[in-house]
N, C-alpha and C positions, 0 to 999 in steps of 0.2 A: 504493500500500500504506500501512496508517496507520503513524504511527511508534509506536503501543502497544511497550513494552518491558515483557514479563512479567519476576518474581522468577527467579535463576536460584537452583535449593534441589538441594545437593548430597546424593544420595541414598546412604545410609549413608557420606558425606563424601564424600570425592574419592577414590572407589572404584578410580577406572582408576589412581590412581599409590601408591596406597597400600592395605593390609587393612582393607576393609568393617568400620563398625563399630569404631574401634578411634580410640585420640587422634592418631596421627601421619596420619589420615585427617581430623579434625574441622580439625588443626592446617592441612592442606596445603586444603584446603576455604575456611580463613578468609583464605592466604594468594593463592589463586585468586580473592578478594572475592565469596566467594559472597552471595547476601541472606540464605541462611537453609540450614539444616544438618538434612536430615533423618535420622531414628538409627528404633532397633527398640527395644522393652524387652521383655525376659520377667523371673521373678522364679526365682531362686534357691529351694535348698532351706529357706532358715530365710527366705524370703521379703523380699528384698533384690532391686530392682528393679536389672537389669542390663542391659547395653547390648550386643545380639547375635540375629541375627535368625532362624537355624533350630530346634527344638525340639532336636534333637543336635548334639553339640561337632563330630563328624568332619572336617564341610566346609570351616571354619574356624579349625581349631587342631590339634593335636598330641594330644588327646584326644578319648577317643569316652565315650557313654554320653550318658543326657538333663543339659540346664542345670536344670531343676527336683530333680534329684536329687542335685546337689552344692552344699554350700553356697557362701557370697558368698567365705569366704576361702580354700577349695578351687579357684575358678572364677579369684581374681586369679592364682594361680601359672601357670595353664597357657599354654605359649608361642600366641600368639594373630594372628602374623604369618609366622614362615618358611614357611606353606603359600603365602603368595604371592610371598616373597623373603627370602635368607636374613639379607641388611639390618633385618628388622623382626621378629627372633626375638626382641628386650625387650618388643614390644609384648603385652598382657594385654587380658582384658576387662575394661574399665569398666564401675565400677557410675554410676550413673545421676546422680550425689549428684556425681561427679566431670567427668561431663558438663555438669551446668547452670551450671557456673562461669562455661563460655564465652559465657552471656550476658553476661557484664559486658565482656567485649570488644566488643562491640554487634551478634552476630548471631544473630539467634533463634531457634529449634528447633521444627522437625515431628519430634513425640514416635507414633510407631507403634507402638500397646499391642496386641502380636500375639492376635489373634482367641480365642485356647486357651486363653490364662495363668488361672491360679486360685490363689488365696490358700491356705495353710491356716491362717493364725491366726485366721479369723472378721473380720478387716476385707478387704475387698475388691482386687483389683489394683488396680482403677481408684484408686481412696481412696489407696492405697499410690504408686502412680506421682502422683497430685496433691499429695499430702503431700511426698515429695520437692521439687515447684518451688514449693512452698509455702514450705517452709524455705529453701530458695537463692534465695526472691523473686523469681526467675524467673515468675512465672506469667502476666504482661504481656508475655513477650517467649516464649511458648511457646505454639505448637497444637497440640492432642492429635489425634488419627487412628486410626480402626480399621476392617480389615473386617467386624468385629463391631460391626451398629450398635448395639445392648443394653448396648454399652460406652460407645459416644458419646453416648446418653440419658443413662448414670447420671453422665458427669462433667457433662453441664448442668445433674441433680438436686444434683449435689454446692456448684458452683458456675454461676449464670446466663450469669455475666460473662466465664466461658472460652470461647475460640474453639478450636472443634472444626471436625472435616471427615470425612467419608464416605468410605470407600473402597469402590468401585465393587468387586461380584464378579458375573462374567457369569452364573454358576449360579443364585447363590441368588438376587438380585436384575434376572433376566431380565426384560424390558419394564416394567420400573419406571422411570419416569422421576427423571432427577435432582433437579427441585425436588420432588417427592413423597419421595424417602426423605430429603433435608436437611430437608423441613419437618418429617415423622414424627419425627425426633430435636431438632429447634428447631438444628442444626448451620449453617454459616454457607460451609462448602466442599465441591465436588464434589471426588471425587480418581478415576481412572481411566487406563488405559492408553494408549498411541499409539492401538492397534489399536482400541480402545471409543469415541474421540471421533470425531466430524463434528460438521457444523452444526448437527444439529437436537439436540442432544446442547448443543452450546455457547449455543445460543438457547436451549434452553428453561432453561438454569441461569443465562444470565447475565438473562433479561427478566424472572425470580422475583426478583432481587437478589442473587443465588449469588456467588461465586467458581469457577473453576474451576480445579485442576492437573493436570499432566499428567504420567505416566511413563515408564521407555523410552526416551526421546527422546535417541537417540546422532548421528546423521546430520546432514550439511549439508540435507539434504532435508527432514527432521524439523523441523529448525528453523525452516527457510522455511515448513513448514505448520503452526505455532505458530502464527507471527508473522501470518501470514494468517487463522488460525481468532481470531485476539486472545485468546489464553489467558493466564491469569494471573499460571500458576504455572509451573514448566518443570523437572518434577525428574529430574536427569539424572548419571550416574557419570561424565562429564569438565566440571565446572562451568567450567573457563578457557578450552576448545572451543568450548562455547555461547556465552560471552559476545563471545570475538571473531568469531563466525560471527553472532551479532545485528548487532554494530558496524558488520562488513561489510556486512551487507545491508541497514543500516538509514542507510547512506550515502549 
């Protein structure tokens, strides 16, 4: 087996020990040594890029109703953790602006600009979420991602020199090959599920030049079919699992 060790990127932090999306999730993520922390944005009602991954609050906080319909400082009040333990009832949603700090700790961010989001001031999300790690100078230590590729084109019109990635949707992008919808955006990452990759899937993105990531990936089993497919990326809700189950098997 090679010893290839993919990035282990903790999907909405270190989801299994703490609330999706949230700082004591980004925080217990960086303390698991993740490589890289991946998060959601949607935008607030006075369009304030926030860090939270359903279109309605219900699933993840103590509030219902849409995030685009309450504003940035409506959205920090609402208790954002005792839906998954009553230990993380201080946790809130973070806006975005409060997330990219954590690059200067030195681990980088997969930025997921959920597919929907829509401005209404007349500059764009995409614009809005770039401007963000523009100001925090983050933007070398951040990849942007969407399953919305019309989102992944306009951030390489915006900037050349950002590294973007494609998320894979089995619907709309059925027998599309992956170096065909990374090359259509000039993107530089396949992103895609357990169940979406195999080999001709991982050949045909890595013999283009691609990257590929992968998600889902909970299992001992999982893992050993990473490490066998040589994937790049490994985005997974227990990041300190994966790494000692790579260590292991890569012994």
């Amino acid at each position: 087996m090679s010893s290839h060790k993919p990035l282990i990127i903790a999907h909405r932090g270190f989801s299994d020990e703490a609330p999706e999306n949230t700082m004591a999730a980004f925080h217990k993520a960086i303390e698991a040594k993740s490589d890289m922390i991946e998060l959601d944005v949607r935008l607030s009602a006075d369009n304030v890029p926030v860090v939270f991954h359903d279109r309605r609050l219900q699933r993840t906080s103590n509030a219902s109703g849409a995030i685009n319909q309450k504003i940035a400082r409506q959205l920090t009040m609402i208790d954002n953790g005792s839906w998954f333990s009553p230990k993380f009832h201080r946790e809130r949603i973070p806006q975005l602006s409060d997330v990219l700090h954590l690059t200067k700790k030195g681990v980088p961010l997969n930025i997921e600009i959920k597919p929907d989001v829509v401005s209404t001031n007349g500059i764009s999300a995409v614009e809005l979420v770039v401007n963000e790690a523009r100001k925090a100078k983050a933007l070398s230590k951040t990849i942007f991602t969407s399953f919305n590729h019309k989102m992944v084109k306009e951030i390489k019109e915006i900037d050349g020199n950002l590294t973007t990635g494609v998320i894979y949707n089995p619907i709309t992008h059925f027998r599309k090959s992956p170096s065909t919808l990374i090359k259509n955006v000039r993107a530089e990452i396949f992103v895609c599920s357990k169940y979406q990759v195999n080999r001709d899937v991982v050949a045909d993105t890595l013999d283009a030049g691609y990257l590929i990531y992968v998600y889902g990936v909970q299992t001992g089993r999982d893992v050993q079919r990473m490490l066998d497919l040589e994937i790049d990326g490994i985005i997974c809700n227990n990041p300190k699992f994966v790494r000692e189950t790579i260590e292991l098997l890569l012994k």
